[in-house]
C-alpha positions as CSV (number, residue, x, y, z in Angstrom):
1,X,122.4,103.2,116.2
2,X,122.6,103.0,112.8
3,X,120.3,102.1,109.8
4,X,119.1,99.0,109.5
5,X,120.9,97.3,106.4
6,X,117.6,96.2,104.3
7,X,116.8,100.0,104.9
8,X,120.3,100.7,102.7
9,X,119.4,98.3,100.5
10,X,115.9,100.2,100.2
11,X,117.6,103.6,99.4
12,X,120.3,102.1,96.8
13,X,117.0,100.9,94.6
14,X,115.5,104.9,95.3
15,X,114.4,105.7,91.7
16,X,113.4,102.2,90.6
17,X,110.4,102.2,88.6
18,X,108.3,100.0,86.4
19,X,109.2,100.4,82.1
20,X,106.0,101.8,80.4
21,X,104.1,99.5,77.6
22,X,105.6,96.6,77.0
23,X,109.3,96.3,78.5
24,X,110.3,95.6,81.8
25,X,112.8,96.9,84.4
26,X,116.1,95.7,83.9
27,X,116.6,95.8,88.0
28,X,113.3,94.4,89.0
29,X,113.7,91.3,86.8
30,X,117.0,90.8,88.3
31,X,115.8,91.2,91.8
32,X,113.3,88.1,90.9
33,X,115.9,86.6,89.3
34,X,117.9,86.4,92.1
35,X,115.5,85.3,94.0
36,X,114.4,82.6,91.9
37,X,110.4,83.8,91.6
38,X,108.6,83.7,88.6
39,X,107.3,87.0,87.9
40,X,106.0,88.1,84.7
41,X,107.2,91.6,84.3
42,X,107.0,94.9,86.5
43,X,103.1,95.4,85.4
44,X,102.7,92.8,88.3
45,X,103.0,94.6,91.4
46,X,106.2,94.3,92.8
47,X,106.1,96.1,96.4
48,X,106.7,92.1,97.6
49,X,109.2,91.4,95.8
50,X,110.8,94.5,96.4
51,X,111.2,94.0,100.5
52,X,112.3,90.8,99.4
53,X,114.8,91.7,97.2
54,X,116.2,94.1,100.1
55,X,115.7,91.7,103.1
56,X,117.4,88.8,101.1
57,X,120.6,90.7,100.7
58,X,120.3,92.5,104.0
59,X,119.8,89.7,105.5
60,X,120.6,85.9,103.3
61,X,120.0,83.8,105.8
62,X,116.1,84.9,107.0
63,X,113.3,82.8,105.5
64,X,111.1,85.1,104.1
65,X,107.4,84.5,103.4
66,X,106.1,81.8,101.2
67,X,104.7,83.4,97.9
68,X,106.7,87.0,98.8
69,X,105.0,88.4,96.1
70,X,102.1,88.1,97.8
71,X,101.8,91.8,99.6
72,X,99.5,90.6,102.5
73,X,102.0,87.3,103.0
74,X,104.1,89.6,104.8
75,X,102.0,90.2,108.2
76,X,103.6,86.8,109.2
77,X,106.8,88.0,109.2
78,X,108.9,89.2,111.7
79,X,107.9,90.2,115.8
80,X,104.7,92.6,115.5
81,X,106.3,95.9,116.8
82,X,104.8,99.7,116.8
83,X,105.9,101.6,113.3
84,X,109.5,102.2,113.2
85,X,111.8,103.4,110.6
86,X,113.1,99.4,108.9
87,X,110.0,97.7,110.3
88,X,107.8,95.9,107.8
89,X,104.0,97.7,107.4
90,X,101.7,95.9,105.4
91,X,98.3,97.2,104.4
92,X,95.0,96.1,103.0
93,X,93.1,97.1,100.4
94,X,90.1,96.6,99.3
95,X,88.7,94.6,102.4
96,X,90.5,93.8,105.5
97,X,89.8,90.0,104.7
98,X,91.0,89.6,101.2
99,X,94.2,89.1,99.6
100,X,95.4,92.2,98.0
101,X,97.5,95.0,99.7
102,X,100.7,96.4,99.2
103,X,104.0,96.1,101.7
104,X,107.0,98.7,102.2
105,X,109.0,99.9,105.1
């Protein structure tokens, strides 16, 4: 079996990172772009809109999460499975009741 296409997607964007002071990532504004979410610049965290980006063209028909951004939005998406290479992982931090986390693959 072969790689899961978001997880393609994933590697093409390998090297993708955040433009120090006060630019912004040509590629990370596009993926919001593209998406049509307001984002205000690749200071924000963008691990949300990164799985995003790669499950929207992975996959265009899936409804992703309300408010993708959102890192801890993601733990109602998809089937709950045991970690896997392409599955979804989202983590808290902080405190396992608030909002902020950060989501990958």
């Amino acid at each position: 079996m072969g790689e899961v296409a978001w997880m393609v997607e994933a590697r093409a964007a390998l090297g993708v990172r955040e433009v120090p002071g006060v630019g912004n990532a040509a590629a990370i504004m596009g993926w919001a772009r593209a998406l049509g979410l307001a984002y205000g610049g690749d200071s924000t965290p963008w691990c949300g809109l990164f799985v995003a980006h790669c499950l929207r063209v992975a996959l265009p028909e899936e409804k992703l999460p309300a408010a993708p951004l959102v890192a801890r939005r993601w733990s109602r998406f998809g089937v709950e499975c045991d970690p896997q290479p392409g599955a979804v992982l989202v983590f808290w931090r902080g405190s396992r009741s608030g909002w902020s986390g950060h989501v990958g693959f």
